[in-house]
C-alpha positions as CSV (number, residue, x, y, z in Angstrom):
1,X,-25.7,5.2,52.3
2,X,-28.0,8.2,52.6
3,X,-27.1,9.6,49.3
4,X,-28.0,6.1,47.5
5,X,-31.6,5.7,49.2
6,X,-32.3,9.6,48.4
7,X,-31.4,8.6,44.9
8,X,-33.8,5.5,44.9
9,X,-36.6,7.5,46.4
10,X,-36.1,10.1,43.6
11,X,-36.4,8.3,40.9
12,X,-39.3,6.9,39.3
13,X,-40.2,3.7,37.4
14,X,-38.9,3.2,34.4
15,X,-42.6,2.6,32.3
16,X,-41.8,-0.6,29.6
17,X,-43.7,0.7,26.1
18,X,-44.7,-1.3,23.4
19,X,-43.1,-0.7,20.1
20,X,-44.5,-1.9,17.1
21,X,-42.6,-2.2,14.3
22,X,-44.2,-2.2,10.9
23,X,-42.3,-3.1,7.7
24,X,-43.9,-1.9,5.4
25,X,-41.3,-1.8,3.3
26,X,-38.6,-4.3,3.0
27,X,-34.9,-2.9,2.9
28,X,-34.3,-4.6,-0.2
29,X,-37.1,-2.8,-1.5
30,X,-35.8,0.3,-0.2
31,X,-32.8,-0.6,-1.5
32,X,-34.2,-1.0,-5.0
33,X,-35.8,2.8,-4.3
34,X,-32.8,4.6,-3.8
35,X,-30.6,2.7,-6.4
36,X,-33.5,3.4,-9.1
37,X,-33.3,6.8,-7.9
38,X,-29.9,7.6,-7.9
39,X,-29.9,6.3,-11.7
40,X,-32.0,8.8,-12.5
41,X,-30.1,11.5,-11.0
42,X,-27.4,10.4,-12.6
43,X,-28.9,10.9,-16.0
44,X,-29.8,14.6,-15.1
45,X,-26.1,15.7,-14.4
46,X,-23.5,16.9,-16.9
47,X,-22.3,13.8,-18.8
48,X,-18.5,14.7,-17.5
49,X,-19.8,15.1,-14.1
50,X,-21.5,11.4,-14.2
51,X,-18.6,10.0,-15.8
52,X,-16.0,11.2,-12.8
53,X,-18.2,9.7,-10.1
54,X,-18.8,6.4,-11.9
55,X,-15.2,5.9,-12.1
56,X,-14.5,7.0,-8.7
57,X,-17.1,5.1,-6.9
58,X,-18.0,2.4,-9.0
59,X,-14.9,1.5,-10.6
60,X,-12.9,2.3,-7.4
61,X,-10.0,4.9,-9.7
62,X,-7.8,6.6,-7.3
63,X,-7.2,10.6,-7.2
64,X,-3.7,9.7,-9.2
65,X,-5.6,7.6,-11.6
66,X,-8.1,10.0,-12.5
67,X,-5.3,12.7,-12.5
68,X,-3.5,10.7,-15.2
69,X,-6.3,10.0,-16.9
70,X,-7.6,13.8,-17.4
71,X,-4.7,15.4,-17.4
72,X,-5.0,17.6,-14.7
73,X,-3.6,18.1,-11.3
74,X,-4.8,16.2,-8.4
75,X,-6.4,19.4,-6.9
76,X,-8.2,20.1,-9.5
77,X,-9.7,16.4,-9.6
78,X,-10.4,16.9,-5.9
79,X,-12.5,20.1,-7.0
80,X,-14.7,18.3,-9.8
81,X,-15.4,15.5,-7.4
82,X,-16.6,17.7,-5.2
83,X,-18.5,19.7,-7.6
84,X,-19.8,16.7,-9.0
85,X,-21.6,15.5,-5.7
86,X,-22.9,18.4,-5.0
87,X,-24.8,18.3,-8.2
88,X,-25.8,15.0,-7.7
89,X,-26.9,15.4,-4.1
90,X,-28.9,18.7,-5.3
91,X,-30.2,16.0,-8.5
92,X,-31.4,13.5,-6.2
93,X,-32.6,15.2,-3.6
94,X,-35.3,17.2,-6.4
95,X,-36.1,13.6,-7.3
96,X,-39.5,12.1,-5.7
């Protein structure tokens, strides 16, 4: 009983604070931004490169897909993938 009425006088009020939010932009908008964005990162990377990740992402191929397709092992799909995001991210992010 003691230990809750200590607790009580120790804390203070919790002040309620006004946020305003401003949309400046809509998310669509946004949206539109980073999509428009992305395509031009896109165009910057290795032709090979933009080609794995379209397939991947866009089209949905699995690893064994694009392994068949390329003729390589999976591992070494795993390895351009990753290659190829990181020069996309590093694309993108250089982009205004």
């Amino acid at each position: 009983r003691n230990k809750e009425r200590n607790m009580s006088d120790k804390s203070s009020p919790i002040e309620k604070s006004e946020h305003k939010v401003t949309e400046d932009i809509s998310d669509d908008a946004l949206f539109d931004l980073r999509s428009e964005k992305l395509k031009r990162a896109l165009e910057l990377i290795d032709p090979d490169d933009k080609k794995l990740l379209l397939l991947k992402y866009q089209d949905d191929v699995s690893i064994k897909e694009l392994q068949a397709l390329m003729e390589i092992g999976e591992s070494a799909v795993k390895m351009r993938l990753k290659r190829a995001k990181s020069r996309i991210v590093e694309s993108y992010n250089t982009l205004e």
